[in-house]
N, CA, C and O atoms as a Maestro MAE file, in Angstrom:
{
 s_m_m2io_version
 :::
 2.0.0
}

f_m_ct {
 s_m_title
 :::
 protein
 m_atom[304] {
  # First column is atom index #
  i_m_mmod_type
  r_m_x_coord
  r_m_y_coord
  r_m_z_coord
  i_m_residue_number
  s_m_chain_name
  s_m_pdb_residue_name
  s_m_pdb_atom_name
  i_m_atomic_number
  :::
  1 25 -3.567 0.904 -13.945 1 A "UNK " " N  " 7
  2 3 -2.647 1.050 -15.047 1 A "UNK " " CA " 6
  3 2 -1.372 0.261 -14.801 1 A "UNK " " C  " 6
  4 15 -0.916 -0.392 -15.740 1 A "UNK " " O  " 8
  5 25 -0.666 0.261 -13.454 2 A "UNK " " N  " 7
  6 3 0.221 -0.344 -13.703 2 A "UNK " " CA " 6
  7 2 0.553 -1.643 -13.575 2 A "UNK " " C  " 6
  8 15 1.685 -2.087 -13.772 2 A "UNK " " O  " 8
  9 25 -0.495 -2.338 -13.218 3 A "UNK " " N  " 7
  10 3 -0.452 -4.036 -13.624 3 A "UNK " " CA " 6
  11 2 -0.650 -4.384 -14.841 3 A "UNK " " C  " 6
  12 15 0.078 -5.242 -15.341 3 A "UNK " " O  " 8
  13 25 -1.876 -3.674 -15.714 4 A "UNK " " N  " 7
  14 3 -1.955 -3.964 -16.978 4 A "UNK " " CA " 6
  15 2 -0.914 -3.392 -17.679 4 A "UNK " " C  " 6
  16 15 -1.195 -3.280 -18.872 4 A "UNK " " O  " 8
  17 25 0.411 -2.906 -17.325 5 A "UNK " " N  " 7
  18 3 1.496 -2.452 -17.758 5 A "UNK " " CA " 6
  19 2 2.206 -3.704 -18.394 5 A "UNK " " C  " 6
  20 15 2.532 -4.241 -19.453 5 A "UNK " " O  " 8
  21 25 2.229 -3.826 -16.658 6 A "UNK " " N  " 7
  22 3 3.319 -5.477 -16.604 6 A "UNK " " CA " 6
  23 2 2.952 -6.658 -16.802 6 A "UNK " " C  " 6
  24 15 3.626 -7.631 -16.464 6 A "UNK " " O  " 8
  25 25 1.771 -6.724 -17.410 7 A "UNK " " N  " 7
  26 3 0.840 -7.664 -17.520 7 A "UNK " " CA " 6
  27 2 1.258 -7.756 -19.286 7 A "UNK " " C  " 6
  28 15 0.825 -8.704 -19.941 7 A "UNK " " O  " 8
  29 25 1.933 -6.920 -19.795 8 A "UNK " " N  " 7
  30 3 1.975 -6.897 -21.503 8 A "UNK " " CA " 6
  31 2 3.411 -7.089 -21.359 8 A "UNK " " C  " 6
  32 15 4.162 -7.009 -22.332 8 A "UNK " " O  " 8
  33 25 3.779 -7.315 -20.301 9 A "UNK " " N  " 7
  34 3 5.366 -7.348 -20.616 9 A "UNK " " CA " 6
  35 2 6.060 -8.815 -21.158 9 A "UNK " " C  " 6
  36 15 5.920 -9.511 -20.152 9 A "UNK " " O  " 8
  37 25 6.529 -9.419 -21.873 10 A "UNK " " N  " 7
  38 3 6.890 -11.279 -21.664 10 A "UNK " " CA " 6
  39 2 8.050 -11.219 -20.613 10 A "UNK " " C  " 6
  40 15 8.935 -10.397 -20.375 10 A "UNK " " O  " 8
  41 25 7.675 -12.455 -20.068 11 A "UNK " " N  " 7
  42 3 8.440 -12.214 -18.967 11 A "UNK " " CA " 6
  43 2 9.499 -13.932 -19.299 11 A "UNK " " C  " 6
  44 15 9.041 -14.726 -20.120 11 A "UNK " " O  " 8
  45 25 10.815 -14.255 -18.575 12 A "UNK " " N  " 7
  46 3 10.909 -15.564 -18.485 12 A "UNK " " CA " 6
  47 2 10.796 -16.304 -17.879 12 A "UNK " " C  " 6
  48 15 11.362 -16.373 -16.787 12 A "UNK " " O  " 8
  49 25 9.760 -17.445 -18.496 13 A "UNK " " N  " 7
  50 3 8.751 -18.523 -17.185 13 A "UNK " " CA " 6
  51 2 9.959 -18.856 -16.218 13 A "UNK " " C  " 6
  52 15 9.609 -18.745 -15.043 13 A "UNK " " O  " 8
  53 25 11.121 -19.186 -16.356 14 A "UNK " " N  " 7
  54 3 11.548 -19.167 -14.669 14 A "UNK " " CA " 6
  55 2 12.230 -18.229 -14.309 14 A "UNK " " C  " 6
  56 15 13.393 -18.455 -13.975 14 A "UNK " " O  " 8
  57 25 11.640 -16.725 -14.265 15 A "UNK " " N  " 7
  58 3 11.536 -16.026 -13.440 15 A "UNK " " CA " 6
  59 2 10.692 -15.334 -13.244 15 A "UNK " " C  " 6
  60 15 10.881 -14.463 -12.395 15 A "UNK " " O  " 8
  61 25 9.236 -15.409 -14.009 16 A "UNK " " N  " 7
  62 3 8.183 -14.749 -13.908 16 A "UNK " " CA " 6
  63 2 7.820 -14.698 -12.796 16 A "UNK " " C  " 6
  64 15 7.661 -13.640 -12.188 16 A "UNK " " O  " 8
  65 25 7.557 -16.195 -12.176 17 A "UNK " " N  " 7
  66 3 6.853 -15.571 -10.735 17 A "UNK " " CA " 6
  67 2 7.745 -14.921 -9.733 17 A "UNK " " C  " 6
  68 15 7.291 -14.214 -8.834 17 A "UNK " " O  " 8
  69 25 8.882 -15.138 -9.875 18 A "UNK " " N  " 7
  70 3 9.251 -14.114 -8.627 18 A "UNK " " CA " 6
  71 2 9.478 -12.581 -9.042 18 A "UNK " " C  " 6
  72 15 9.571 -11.726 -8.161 18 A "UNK " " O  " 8
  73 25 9.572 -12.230 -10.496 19 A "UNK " " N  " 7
  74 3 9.599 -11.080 -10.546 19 A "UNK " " CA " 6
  75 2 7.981 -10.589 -10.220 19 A "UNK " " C  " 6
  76 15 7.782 -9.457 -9.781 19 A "UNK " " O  " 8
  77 25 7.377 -11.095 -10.355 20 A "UNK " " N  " 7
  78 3 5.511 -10.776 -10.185 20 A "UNK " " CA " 6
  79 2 5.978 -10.419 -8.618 20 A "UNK " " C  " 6
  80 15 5.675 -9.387 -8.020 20 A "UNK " " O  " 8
  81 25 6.558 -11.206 -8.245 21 A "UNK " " N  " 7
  82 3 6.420 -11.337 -6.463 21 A "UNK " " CA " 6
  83 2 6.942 -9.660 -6.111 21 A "UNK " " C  " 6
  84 15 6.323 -8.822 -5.455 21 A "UNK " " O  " 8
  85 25 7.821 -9.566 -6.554 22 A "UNK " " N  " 7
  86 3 8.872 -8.347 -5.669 22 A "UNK " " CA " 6
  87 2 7.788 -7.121 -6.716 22 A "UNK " " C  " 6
  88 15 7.156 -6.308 -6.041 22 A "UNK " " O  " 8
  89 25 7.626 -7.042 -8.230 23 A "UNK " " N  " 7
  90 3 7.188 -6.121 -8.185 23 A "UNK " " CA " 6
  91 2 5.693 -5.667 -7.739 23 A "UNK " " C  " 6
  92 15 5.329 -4.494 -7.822 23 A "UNK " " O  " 8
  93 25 4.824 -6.767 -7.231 24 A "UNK " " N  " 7
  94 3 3.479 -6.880 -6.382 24 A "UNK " " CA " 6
  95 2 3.966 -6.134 -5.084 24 A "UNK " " C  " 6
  96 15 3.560 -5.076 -4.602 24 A "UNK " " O  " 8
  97 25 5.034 -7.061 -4.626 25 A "UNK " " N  " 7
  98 3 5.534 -6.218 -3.022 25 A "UNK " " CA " 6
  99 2 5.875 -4.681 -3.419 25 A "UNK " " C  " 6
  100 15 5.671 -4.047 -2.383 25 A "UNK " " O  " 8
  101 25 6.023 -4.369 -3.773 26 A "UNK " " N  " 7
  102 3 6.442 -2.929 -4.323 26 A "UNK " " CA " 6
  103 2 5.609 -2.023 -4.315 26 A "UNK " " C  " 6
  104 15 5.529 -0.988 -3.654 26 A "UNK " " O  " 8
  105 25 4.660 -2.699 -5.499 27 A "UNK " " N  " 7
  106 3 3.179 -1.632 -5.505 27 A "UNK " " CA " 6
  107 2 2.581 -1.473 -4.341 27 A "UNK " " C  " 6
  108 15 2.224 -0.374 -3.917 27 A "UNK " " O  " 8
  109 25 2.387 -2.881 -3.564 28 A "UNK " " N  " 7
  110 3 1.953 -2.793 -2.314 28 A "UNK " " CA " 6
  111 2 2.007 -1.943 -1.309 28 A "UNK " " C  " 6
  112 15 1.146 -1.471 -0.566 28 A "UNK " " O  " 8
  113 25 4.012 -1.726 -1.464 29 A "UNK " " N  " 7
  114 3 4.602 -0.745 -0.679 29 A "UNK " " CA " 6
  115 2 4.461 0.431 -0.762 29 A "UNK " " C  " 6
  116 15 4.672 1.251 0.131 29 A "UNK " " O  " 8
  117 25 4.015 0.670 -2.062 30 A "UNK " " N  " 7
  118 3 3.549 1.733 -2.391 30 A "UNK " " CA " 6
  119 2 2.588 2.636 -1.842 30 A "UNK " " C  " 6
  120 15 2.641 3.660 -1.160 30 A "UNK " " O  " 8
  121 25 1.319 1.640 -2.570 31 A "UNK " " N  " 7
  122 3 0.153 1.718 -2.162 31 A "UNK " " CA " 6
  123 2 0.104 1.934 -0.787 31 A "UNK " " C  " 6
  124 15 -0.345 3.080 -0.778 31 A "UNK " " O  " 8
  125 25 0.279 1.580 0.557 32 A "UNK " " N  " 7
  126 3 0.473 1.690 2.060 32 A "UNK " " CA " 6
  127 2 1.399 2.620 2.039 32 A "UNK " " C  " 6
  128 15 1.609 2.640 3.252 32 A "UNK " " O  " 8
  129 25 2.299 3.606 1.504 33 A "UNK " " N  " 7
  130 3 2.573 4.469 1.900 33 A "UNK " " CA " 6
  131 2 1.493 5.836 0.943 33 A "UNK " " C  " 6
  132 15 1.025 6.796 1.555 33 A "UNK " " O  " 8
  133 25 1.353 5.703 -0.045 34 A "UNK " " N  " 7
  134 3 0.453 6.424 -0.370 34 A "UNK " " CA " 6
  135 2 -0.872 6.900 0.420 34 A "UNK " " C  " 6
  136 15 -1.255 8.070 0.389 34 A "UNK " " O  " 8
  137 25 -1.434 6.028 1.023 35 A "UNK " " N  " 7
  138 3 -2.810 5.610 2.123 35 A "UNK " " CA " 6
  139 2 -2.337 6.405 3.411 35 A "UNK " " C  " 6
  140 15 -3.118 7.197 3.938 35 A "UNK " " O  " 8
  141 25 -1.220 6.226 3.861 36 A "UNK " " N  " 7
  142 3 -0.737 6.621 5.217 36 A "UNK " " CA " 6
  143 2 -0.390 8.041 4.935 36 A "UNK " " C  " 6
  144 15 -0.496 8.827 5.877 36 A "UNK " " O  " 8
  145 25 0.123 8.617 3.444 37 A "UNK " " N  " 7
  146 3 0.278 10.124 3.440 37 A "UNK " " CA " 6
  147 2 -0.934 10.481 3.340 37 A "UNK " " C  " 6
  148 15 -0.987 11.530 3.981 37 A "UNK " " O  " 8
  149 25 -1.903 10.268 2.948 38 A "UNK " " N  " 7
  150 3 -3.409 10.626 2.612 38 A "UNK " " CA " 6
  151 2 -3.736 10.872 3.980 38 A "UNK " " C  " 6
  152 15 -3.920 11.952 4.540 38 A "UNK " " O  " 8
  153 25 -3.789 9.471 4.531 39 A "UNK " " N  " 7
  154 3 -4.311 9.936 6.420 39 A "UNK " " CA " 6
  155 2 -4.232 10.811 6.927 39 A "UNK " " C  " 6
  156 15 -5.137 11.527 7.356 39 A "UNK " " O  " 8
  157 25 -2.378 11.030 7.028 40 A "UNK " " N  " 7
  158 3 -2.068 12.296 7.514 40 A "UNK " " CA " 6
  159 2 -2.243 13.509 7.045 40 A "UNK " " C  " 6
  160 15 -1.762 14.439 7.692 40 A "UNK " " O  " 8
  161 25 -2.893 13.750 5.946 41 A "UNK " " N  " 7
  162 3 -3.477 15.272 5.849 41 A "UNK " " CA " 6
  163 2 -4.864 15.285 5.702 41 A "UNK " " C  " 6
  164 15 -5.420 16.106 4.972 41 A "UNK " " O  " 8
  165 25 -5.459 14.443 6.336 42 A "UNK " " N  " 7
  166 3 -7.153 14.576 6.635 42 A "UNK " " CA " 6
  167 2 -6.980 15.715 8.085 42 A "UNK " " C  " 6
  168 15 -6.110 15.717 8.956 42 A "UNK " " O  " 8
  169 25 -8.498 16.858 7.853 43 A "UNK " " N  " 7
  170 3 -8.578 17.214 8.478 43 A "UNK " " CA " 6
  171 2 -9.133 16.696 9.701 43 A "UNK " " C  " 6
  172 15 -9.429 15.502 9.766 43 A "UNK " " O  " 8
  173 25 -9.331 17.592 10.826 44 A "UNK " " N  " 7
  174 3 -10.094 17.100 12.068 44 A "UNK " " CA " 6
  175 2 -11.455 16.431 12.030 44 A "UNK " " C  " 6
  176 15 -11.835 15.603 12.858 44 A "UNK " " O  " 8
  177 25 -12.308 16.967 10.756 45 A "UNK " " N  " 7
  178 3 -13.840 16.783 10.686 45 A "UNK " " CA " 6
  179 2 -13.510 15.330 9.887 45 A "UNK " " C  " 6
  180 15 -13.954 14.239 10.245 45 A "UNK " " O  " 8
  181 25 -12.749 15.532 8.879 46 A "UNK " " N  " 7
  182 3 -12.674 13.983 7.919 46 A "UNK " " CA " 6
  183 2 -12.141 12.953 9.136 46 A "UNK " " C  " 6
  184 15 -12.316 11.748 8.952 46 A "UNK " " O  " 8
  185 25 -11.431 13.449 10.499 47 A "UNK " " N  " 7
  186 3 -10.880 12.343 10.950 47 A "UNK " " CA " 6
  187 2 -12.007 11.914 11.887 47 A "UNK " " C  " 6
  188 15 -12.224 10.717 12.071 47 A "UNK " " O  " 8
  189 25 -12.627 12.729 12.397 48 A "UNK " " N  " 7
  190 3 -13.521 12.395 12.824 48 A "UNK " " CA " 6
  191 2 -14.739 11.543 12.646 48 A "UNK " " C  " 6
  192 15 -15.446 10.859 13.386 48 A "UNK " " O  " 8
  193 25 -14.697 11.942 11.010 49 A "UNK " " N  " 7
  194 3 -16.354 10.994 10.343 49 A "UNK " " CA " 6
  195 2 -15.528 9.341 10.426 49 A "UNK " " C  " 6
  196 15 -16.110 8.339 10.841 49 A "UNK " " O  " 8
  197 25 -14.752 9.349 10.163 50 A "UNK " " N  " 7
  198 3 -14.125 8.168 10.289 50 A "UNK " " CA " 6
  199 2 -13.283 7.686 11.649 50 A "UNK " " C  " 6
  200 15 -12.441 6.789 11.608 50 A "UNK " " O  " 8
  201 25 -13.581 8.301 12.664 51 A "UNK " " N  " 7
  202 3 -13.639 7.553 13.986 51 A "UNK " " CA " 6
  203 2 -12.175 7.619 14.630 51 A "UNK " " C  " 6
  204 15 -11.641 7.080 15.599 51 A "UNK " " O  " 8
  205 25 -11.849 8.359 13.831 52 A "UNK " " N  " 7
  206 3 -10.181 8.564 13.982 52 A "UNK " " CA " 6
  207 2 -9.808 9.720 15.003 52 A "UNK " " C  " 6
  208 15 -10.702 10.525 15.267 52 A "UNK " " O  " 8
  209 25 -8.621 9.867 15.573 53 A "UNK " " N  " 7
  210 3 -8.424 11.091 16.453 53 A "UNK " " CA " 6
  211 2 -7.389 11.556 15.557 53 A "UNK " " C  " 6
  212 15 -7.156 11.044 14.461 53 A "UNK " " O  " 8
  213 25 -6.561 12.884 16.228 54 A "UNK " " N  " 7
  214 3 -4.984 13.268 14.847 54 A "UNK " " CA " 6
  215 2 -4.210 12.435 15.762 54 A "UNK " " C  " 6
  216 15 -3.417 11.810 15.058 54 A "UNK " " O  " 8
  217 25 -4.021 12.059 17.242 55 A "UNK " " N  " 7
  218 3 -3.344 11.016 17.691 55 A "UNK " " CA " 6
  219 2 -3.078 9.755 16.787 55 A "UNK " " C  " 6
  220 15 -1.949 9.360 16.498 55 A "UNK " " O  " 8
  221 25 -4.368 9.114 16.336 56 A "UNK " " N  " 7
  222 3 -4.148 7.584 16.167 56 A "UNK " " CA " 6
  223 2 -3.786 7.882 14.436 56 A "UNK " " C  " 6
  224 15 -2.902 7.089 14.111 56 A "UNK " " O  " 8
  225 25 -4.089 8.536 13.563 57 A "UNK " " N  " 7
  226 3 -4.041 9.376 12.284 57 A "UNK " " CA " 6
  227 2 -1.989 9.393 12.461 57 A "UNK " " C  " 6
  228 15 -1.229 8.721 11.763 57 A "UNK " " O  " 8
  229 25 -1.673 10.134 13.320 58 A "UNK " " N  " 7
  230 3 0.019 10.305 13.386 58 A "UNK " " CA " 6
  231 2 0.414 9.350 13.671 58 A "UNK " " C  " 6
  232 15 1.261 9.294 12.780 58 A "UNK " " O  " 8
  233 25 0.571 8.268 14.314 59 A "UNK " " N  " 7
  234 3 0.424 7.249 14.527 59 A "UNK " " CA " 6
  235 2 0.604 6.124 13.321 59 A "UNK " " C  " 6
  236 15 1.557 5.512 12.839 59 A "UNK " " O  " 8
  237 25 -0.311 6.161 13.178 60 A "UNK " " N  " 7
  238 3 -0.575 5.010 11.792 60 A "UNK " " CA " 6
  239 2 0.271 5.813 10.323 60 A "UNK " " C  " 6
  240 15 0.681 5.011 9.484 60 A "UNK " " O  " 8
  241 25 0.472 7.049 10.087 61 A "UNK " " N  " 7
  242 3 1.426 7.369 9.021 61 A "UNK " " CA " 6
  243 2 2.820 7.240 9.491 61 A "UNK " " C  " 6
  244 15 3.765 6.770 8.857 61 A "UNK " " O  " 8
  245 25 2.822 7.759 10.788 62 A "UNK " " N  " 7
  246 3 4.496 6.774 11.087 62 A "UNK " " CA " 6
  247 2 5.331 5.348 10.538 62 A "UNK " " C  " 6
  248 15 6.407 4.987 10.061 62 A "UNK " " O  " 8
  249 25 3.841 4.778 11.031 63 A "UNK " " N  " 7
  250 3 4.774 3.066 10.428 63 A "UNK " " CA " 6
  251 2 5.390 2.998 9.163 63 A "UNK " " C  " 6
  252 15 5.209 3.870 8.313 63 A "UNK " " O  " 8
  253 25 6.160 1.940 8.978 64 A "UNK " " N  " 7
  254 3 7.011 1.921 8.147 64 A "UNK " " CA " 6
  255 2 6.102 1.038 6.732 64 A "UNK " " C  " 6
  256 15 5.091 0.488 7.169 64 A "UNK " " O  " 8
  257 25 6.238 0.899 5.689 65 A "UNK " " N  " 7
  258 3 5.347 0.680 5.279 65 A "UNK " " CA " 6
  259 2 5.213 -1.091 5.102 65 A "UNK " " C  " 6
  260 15 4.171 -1.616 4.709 65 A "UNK " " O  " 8
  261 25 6.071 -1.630 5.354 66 A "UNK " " N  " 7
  262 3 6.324 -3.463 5.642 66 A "UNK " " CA " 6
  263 2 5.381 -3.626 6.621 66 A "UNK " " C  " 6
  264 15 4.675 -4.635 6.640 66 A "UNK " " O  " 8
  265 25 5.234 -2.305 7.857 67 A "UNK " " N  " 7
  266 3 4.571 -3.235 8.544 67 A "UNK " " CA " 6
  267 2 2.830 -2.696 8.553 67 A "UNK " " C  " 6
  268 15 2.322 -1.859 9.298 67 A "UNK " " O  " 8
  269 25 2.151 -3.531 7.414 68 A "UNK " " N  " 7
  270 3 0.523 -3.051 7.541 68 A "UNK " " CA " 6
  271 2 -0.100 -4.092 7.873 68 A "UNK " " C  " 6
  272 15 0.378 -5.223 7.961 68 A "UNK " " O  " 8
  273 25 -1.335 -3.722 8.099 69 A "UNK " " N  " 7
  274 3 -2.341 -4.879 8.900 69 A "UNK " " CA " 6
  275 2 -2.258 -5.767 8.165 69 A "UNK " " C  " 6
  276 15 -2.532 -5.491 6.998 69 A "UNK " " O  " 8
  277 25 -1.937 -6.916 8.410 70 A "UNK " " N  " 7
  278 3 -3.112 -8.305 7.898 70 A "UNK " " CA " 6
  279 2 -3.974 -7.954 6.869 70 A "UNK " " C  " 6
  280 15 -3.589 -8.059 5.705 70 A "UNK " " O  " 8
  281 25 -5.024 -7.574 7.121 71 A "UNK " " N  " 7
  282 3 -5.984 -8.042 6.419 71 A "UNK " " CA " 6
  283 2 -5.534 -6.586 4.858 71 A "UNK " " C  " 6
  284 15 -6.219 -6.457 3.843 71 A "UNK " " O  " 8
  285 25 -4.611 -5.983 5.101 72 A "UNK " " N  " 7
  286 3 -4.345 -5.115 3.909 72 A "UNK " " CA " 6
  287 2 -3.481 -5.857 2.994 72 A "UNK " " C  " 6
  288 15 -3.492 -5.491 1.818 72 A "UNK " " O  " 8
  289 25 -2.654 -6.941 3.366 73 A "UNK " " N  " 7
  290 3 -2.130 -7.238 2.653 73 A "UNK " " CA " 6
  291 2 -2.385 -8.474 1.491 73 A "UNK " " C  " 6
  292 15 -2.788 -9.531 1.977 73 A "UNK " " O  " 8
  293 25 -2.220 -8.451 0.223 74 A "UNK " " N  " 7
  294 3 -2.895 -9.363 -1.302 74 A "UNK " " CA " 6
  295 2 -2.407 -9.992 -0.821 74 A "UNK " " C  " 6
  296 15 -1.946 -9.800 0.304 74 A "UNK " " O  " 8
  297 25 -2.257 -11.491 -1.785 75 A "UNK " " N  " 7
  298 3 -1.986 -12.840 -1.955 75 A "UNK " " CA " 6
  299 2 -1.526 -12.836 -3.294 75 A "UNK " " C  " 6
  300 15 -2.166 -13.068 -4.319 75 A "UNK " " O  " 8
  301 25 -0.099 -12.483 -3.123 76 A "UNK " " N  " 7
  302 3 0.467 -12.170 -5.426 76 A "UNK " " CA " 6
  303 2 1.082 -13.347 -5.060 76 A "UNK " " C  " 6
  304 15 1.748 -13.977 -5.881 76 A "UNK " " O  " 8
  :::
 }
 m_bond[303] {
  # First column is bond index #
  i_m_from
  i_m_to
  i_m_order
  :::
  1 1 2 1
  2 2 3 1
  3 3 4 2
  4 3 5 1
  5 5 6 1
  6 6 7 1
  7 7 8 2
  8 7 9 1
  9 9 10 1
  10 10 11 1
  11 11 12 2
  12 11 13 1
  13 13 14 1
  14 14 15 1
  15 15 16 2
  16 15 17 1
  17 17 18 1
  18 18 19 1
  19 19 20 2
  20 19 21 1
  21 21 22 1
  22 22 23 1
  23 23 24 2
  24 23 25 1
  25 25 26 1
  26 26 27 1
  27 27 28 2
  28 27 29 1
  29 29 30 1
  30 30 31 1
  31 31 32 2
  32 31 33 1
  33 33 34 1
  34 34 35 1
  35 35 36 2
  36 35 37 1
  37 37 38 1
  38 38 39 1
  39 39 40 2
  40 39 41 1
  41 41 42 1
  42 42 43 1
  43 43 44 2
  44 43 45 1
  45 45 46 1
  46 46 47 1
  47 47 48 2
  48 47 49 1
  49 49 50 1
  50 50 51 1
  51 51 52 2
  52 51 53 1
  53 53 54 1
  54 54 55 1
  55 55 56 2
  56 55 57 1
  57 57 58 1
  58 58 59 1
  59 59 60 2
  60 59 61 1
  61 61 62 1
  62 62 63 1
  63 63 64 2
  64 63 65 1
  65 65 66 1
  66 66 67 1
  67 67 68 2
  68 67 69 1
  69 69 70 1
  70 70 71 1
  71 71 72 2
  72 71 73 1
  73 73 74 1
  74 74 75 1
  75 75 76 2
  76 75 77 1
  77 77 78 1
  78 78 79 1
  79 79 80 2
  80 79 81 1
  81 81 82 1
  82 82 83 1
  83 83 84 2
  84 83 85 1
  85 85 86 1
  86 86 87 1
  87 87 88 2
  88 87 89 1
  89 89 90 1
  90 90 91 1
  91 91 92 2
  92 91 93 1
  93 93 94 1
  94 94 95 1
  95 95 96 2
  96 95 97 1
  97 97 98 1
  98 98 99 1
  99 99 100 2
  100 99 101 1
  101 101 102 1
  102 102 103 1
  103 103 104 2
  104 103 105 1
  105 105 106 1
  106 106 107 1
  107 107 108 2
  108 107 109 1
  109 109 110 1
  110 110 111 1
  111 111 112 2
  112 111 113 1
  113 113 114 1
  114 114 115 1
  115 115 116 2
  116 115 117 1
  117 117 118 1
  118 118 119 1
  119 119 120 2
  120 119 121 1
  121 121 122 1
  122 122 123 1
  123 123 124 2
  124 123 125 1
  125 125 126 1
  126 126 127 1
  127 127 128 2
  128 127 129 1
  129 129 130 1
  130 130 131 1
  131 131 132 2
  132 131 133 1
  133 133 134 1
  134 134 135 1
  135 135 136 2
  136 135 137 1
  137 137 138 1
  138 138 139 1
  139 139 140 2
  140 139 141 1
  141 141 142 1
  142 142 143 1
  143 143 144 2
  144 143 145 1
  145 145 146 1
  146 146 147 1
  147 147 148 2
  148 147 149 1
  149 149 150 1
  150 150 151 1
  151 151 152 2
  152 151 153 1
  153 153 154 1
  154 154 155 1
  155 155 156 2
  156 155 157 1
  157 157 158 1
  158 158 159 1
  159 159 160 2
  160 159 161 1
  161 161 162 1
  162 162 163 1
  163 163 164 2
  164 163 165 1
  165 165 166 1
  166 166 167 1
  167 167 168 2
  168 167 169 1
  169 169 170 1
  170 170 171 1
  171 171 172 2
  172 171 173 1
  173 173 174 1
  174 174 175 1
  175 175 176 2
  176 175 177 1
  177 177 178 1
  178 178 179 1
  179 179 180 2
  180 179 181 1
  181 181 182 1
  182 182 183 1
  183 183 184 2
  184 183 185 1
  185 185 186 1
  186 186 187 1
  187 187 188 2
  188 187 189 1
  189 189 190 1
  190 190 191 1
  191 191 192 2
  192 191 193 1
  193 193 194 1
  194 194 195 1
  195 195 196 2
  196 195 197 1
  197 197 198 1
  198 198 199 1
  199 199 200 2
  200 199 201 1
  201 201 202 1
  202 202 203 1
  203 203 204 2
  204 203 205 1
  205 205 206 1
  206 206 207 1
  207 207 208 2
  208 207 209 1
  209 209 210 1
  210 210 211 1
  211 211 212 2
  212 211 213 1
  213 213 214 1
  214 214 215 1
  215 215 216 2
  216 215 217 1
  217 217 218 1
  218 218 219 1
  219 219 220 2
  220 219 221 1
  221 221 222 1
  222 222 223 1
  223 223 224 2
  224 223 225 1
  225 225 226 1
  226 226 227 1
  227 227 228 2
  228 227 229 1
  229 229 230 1
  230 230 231 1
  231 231 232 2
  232 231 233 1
  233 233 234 1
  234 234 235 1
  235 235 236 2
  236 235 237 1
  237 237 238 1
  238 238 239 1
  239 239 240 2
  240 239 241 1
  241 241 242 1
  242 242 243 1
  243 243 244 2
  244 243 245 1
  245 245 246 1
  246 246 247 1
  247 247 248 2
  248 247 249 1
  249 249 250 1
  250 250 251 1
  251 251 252 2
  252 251 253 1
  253 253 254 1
  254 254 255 1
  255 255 256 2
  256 255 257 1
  257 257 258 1
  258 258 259 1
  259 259 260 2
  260 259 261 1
  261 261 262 1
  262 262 263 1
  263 263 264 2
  264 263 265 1
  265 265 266 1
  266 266 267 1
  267 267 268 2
  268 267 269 1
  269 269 270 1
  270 270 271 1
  271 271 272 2
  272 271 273 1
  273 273 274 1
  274 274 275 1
  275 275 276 2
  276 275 277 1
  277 277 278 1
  278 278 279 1
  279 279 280 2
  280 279 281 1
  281 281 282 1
  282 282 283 1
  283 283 284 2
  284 283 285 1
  285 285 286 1
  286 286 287 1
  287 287 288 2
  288 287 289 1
  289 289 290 1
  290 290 291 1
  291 291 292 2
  292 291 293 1
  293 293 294 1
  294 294 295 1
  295 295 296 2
  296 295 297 1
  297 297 298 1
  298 298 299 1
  299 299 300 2
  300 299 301 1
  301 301 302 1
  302 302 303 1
  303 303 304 2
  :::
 }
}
């Protein structure tokens, strides 16, 4: 929903792409903190099916959300 939000919005061609930019980084930021609160309230059995300990689970919702893997991050 919320790209096809901003996707109806007119934007002005010289500043479209950088507003695309910051509000992509945003959702992004979002999105990776959303993922990392999720982690952290998986139980022991969910952390388990997925190979996880509550060590590495606390851990990974700590980070800040700028800093996610590589391979999580788009190309806006």
């Amino acid at each position: 929903m919320f790209p096809t939000v901003l996707a109806s919005v007119p934007l002005d061609p010289r500043v479209a792409g950088r507003r695309r930019t910051v509000l992509g980084r945003l959702a992004h930021a979002l999105a990776v903190s959303r993922e990392r609160s999720r982690l952290s309230r998986l139980d022991d059995r969910m952390l388990a099916d997925i190979g996880r300990s509550r060590a590495e689970a606390a851990r990974e919702a700590e980070r800040p959300v700028w800093d996610a893997p590589m391979h999580w991050r788009r190309n806006d």
